[in-house]
N, C-alpha and C positions, 0 to 999 in steps of 0.2 A: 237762301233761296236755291233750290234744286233746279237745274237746269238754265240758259239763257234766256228764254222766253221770259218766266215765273219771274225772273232775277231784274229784264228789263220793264216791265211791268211794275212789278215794286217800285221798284227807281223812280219812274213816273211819277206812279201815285204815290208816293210818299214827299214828293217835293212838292205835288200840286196841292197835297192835304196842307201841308205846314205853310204854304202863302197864305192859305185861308186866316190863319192868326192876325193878320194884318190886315184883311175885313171886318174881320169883328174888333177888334181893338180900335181901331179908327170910330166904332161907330156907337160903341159902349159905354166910353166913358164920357160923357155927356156934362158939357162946361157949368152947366144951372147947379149941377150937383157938388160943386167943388166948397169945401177940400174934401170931403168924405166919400164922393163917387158908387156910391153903393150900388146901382145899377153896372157898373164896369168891375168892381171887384168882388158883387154877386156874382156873376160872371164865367170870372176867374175863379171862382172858389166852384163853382159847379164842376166845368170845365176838366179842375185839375182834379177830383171827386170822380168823374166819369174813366178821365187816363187812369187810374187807380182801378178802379173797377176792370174795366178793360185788359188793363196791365195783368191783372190777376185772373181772371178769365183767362187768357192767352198764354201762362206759363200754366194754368192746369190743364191746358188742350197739350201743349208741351208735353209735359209730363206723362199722360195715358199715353199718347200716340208713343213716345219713347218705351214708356214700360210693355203696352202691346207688341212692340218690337222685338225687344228684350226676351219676351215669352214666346216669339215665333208666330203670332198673330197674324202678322202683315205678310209673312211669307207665302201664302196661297197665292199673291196676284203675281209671282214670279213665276208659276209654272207654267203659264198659259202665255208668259210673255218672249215673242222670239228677239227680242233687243239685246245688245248687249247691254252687261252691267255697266258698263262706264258709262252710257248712253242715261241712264235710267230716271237722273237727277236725286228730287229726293222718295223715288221710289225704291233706289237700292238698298238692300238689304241690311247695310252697316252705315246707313245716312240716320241722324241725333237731329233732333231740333232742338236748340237753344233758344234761349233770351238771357 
């Protein structure tokens, strides 16, 4: 994450998204249905089919924004910016996004 704000932000959300697993887990796998629980590891089969989709969506967004990069793309919004570079987050010039 570029910058403090973006960074703490993340933080946040990204711990308040992951308790959610412990709503729906509580509430899914439903005793009537036992041993098989098809409702709780339908679920979990969707679930981890969506992280997947997602997951892959998000390293091709990666990807462009790095290769725009690479090509000098992105560099127009520097000339109109009086900030320093160190300031910039991940609008500087030589900032990659990974995953």
């Amino acid at each position: 994450m570029g910058g403090n704000a973006k960074a703490a932000f993340a933080t946040g959300f990204m711990i308040g998204l992951c308790n959610c697993g412990n709503l729906v887990s509580s509430n899914v796998f439903i005793t009537d249905q036992s041993p098989r629980y098809k409702t709780g590891f339908g679920t979990g089969l969707g679930l981890t089919v969506l992280g997947l989709v997602a997951s892959t969506v998000l390293k091709g967004y990666c990807w462009i924004k790095n290769r725009r990069r690479d090509d000098g793309k992105e560099d127009a919004k520097l000339e109109d910016s009086s900030e320093v570079l160190g300031d910039l987050g991940d609008e500087h010039p030589e900032f990659r996004y990974i995953l």
